[in-house]
N, C-alpha and C positions, 0 to 999 in steps of 0.2 A: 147758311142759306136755306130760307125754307121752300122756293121753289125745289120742283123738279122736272126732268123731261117728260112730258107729258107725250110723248112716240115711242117712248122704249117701257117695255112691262117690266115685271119684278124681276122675272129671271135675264132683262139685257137684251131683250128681242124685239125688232120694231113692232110695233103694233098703231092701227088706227083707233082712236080715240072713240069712244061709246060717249055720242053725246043724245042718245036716247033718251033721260031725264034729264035732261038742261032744257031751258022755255023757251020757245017761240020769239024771238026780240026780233026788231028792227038793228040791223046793221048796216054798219058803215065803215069803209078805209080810205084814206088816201096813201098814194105813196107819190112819189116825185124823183126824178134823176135829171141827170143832165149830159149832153154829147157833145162833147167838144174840137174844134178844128182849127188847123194853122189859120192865121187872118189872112192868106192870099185864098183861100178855100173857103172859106165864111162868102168874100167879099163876091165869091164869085155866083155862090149859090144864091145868098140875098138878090145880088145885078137879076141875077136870072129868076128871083120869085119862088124860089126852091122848088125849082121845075127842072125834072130833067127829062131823057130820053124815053125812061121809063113812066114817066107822069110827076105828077106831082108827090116831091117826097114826103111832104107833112101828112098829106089826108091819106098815103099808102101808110105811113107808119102807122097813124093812128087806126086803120081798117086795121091793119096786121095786131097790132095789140090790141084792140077789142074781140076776134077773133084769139088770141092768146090768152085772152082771160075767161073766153070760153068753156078752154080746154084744161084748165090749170090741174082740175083734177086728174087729168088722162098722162099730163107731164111730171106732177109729185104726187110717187108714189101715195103717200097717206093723208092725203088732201081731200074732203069730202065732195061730194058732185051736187054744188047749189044749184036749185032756182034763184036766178040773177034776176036782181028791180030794173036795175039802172049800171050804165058803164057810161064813163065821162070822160073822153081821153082829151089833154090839150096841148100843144104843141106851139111852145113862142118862142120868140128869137129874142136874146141877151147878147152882150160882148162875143160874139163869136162862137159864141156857144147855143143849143135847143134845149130850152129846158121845157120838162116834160111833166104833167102831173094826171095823174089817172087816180077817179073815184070809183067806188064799186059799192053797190048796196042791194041786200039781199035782206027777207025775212024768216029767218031762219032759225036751227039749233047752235050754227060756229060761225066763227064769223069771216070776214072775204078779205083779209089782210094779204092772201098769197095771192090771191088773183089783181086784187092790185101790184101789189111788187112784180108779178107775172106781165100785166100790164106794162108796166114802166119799158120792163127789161126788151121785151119784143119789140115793143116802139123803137125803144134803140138801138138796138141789135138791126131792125129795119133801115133804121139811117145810115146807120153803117155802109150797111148791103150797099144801097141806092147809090152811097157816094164816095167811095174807097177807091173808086179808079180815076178821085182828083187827087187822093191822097190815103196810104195807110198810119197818119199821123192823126189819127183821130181818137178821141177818147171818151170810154163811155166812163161817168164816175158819179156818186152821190144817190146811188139808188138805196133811197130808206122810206120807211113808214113816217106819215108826216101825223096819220091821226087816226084814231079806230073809238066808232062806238056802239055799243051795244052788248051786251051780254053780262059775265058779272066784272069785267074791269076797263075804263075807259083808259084812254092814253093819246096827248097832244105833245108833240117833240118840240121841246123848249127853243126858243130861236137864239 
């Protein structure tokens, strides 16, 4: 394997990444997850326009995870503090399920892979919140990188 952890130093110690002489690139991530509910809980939040008590749960989640992708460096540890382009959160409804897909794009030294995954997770982690007291049979799953460009390697997850 000729990768290696690019957070741990020679001697085994976390460390952040020195990306001082790496170039100025145009970046980009996506990531995507999805939240899943029993279909008597699905059918009810649809009826109701995924409006609850608390407002609206789609445009709460996605506030809440643009604000999570904010912060991404203040939440992992060795995560660098970008100037952020663009944050793209969206929130659509499938079988029962929300799926979720957050883009992130910055101009920068590294790129915004964890602020998108940061994204996803909050979003969901938000719907959660919003709607567990129709049921704790909910399920958050499928949170991955769908696409990252810029820097020295791109990567699109095979469908």
């Amino acid at each position: 394997m000729k990768h290696k952890l690019s957070h741990i130093d020679e001697s085994g110690k976390a460390s952040m990444v020195d990306v001082s002489d790496k170039d100025v690139t145009s970046r980009v991530a996506i990531a995507s997850g999805k939240i899943s509910f029993p279909s008597e809980v699905f059918k009810i939040l649809k009826t109701q326009d995924f409006l609850s008590k608390k407002g609206s749960i789609t445009q709460t989640a996605i506030i809440a995870g643009i604000q999570a992708v904010k912060q991404t460096a203040n939440l992992i540890p060795l995560c660098h503090q970008l100037p952020l382009t663009k944050i793209n959160l969206k929130v659509t409804p499938s079988d029962n399920a929300l799926n979720i897909l957050c883009e992130v794009k910055c101009n920068e030294r590294t790129g915004v892979e964890m602020e998108a995954l940061t994204g996803v997770s909050i979003c969901a982690l938000t719907i959660y919140d919003m709607c567990k007291a129709l049921s704790q049979d909910i399920k958050i799953s499928d949170i991955q990188l769908e696409k990252k460009e810029g820097g020295k390697s791109n990567y699109t997850r095979q469908k």
